[in-house]
MIFI-908270 format. One record per residue: residue number from 1; residue in three letters; x, y, z of N, C-alpha, C in turn. Coordinates in Angstrom, 1 decimal, decimal comma. Each point is the difference from the previous one (the first is absolute). Layout:
residues N
+-----+-----+--------+--------+--------+--------+--------+--------+--------+--------+--------+
!   n ! res !   n_px !   n_py !   n_pz !  ca_px !  ca_py !  ca_pz !   c_px !   c_py !   c_pz !
+-----+-----+--------+--------+--------+--------+--------+--------+--------+--------+--------+
! NUM ! ALA !      X !      Y !      Z !      X !      Y !      Z !      X !      Y !      Z !
...
+-----+-----+--------+--------+--------+--------+--------+--------+--------+--------+--------+
//
This chain:
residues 68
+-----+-----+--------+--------+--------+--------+--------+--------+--------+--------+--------+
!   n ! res !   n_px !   n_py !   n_pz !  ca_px !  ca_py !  ca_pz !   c_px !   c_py !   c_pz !
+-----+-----+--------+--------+--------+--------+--------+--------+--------+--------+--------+
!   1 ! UNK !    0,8 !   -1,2 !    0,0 !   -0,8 !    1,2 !    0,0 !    0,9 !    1,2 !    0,0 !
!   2 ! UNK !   -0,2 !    0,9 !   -0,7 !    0,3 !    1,7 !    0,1 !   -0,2 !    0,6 !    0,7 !
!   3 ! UNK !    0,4 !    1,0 !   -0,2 !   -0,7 !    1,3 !    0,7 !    0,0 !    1,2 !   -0,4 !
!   4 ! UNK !   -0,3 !    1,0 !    0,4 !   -0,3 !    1,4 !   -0,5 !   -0,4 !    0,8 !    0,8 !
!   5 ! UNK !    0,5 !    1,3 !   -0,1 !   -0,1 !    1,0 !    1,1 !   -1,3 !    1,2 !   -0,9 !
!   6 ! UNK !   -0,9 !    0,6 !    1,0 !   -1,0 !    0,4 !   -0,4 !   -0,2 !    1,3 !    0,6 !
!   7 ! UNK !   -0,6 !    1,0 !   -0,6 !   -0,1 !    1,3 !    1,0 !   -0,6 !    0,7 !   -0,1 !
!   8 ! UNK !   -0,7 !    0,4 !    1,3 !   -1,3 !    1,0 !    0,1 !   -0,3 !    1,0 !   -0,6 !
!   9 ! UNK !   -1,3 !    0,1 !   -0,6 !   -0,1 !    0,9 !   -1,3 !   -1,4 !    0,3 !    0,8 !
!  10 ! UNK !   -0,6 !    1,5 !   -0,4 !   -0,9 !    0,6 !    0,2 !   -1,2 !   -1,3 !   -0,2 !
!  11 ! UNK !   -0,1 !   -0,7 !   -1,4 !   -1,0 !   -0,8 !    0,1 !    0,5 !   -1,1 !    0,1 !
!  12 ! UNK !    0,9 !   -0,7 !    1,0 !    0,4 !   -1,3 !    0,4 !    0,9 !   -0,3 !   -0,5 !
!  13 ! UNK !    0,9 !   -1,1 !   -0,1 !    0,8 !   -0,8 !   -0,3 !    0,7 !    0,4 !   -1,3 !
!  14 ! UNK !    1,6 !    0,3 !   -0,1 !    0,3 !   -0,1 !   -1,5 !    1,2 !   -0,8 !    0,1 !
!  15 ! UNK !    0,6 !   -0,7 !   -0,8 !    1,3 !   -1,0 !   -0,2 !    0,8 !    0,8 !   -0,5 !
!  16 ! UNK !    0,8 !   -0,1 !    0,8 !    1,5 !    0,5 !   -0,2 !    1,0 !   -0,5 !   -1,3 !
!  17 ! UNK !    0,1 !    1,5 !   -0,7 !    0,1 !   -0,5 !   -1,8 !    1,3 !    0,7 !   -0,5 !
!  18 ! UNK !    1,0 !   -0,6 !   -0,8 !    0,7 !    0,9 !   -0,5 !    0,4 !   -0,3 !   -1,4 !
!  19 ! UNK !    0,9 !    0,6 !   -0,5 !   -0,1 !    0,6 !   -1,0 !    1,6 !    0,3 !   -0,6 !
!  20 ! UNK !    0,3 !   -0,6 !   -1,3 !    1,6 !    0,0 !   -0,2 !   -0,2 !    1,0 !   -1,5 !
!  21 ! UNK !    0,8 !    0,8 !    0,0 !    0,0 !    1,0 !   -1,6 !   -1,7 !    0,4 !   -0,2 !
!  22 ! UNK !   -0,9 !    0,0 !    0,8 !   -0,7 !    1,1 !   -0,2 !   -1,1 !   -1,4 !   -1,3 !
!  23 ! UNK !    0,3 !   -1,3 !    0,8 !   -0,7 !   -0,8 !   -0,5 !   -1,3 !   -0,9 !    0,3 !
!  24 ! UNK !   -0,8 !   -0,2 !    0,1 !   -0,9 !   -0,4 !    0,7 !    0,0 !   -0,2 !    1,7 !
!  25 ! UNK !   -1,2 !    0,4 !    0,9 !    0,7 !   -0,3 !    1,6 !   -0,6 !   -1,4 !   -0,2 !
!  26 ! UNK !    1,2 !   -0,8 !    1,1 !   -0,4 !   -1,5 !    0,1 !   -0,4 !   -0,3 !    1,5 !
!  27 ! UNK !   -0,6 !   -0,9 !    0,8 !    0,1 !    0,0 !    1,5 !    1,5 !   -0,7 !    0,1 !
!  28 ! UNK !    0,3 !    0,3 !    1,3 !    1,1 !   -0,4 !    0,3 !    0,0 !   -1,4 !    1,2 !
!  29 ! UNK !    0,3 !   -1,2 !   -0,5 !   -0,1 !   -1,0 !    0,6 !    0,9 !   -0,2 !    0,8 !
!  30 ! UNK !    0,0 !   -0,9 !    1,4 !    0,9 !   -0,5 !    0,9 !    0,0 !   -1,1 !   -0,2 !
!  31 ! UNK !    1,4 !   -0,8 !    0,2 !   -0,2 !   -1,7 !    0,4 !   -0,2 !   -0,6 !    1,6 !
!  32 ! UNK !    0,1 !    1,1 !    1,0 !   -0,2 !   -0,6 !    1,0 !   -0,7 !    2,0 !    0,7 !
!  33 ! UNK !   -0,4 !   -1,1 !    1,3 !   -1,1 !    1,3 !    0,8 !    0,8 !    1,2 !    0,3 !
!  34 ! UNK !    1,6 !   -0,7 !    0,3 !    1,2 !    0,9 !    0,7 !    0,5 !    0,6 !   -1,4 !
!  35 ! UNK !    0,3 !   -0,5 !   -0,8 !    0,2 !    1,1 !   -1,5 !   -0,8 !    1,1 !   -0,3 !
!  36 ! UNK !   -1,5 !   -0,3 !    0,6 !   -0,8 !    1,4 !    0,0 !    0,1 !    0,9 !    0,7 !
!  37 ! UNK !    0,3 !   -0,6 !    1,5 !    0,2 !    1,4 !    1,1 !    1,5 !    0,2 !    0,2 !
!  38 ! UNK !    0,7 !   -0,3 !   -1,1 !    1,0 !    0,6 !    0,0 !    0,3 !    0,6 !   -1,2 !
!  39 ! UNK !   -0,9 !   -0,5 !   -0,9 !   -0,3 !    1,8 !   -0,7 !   -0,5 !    1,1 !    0,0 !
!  40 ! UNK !   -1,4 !   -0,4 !    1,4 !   -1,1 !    0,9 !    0,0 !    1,1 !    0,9 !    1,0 !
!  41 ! UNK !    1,0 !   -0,8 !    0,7 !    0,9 !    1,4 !    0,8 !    0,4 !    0,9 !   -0,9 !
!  42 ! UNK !    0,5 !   -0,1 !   -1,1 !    0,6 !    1,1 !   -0,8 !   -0,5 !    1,1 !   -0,2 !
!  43 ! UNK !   -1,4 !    0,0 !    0,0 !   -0,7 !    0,6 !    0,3 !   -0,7 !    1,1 !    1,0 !
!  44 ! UNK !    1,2 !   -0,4 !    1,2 !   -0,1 !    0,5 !    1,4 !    0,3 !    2,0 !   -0,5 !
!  45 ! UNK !    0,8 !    0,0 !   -1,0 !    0,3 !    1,3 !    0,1 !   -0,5 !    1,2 !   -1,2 !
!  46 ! UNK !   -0,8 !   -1,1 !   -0,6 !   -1,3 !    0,7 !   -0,7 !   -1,2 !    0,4 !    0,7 !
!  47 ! UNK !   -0,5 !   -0,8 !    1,3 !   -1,0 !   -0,4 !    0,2 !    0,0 !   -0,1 !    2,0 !
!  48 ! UNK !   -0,3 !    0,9 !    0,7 !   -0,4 !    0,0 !    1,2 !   -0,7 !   -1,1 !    0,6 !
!  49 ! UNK !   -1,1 !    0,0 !   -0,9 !   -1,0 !   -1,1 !    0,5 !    0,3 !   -1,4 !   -0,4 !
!  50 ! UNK !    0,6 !   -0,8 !    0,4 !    0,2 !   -1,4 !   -0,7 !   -1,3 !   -0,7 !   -0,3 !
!  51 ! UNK !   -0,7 !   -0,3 !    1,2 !   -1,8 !   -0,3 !   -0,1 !    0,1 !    0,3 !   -0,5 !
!  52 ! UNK !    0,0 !    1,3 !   -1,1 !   -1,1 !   -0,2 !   -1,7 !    0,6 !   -1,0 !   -0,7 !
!  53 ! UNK !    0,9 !   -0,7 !    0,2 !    0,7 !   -0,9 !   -1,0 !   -0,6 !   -1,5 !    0,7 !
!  54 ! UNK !   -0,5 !   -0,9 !   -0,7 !   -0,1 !   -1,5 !    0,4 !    0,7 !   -0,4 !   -1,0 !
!  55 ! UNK !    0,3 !   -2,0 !    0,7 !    0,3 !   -0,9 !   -1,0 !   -0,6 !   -0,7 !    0,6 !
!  56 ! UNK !   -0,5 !   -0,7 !   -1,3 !   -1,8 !   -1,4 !   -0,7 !    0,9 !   -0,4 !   -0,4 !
!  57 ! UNK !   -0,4 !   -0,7 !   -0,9 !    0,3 !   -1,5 !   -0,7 !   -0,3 !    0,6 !   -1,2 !
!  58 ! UNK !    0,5 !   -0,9 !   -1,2 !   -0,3 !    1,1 !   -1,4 !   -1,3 !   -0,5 !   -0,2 !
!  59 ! UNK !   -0,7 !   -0,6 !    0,4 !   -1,2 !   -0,3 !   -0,2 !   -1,3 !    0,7 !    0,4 !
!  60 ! UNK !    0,5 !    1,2 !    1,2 !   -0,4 !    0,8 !    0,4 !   -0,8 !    0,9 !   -1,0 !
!  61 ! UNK !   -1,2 !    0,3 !   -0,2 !   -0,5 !    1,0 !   -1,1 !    0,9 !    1,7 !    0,2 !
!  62 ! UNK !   -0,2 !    0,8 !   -0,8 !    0,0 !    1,4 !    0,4 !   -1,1 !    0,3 !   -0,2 !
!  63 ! UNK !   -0,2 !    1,2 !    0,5 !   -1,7 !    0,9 !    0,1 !    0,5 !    1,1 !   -0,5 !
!  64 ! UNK !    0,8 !    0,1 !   -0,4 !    0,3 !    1,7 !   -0,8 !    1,4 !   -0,2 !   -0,8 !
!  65 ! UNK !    0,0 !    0,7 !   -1,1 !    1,5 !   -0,1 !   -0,6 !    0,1 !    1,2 !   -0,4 !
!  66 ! UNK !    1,1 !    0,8 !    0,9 !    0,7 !    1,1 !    0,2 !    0,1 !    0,9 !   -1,6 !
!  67 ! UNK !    1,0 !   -1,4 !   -0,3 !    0,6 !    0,8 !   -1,5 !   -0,5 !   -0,4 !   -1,0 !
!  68 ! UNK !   -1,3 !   -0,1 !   -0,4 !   -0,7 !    0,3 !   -0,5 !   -0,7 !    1,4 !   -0,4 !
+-----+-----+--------+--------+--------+--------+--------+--------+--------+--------+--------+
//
């Protein structure tokens, strides 16, 4: 199983997406739970709030997509 880090959006849930030369965004998958929360740290100094950030399983739906 995967995983994926997800993050609080005005209308719920979006997956954490990126994006190489301005090419399509992709989600970004983990192979283990600790691969996630140690990316979602990187994040620490973007981001105050860590709570807005979860990791699901990639099977997890999203309820909103950001970059769209």
């Amino acid at each position: 199983m995967r995983f994926k880090i997800q993050m609080a959006s005005v209308n719920g849930w979006s997956d954490l997406r990126s994006s190489t030369d301005g090419e399509a965004y992709e989600v970004c998958f983990y192979a283990t739970q600790s691969e996630a929360e140690a990316a979602r740290e990187d994040f620490r100094d973007l981001s105050e709030y860590l709570e807005s950030f979860q990791i699901v399983s990639e099977s997890e739906p999203e309820t909103e997509n950001i970059y769209e």
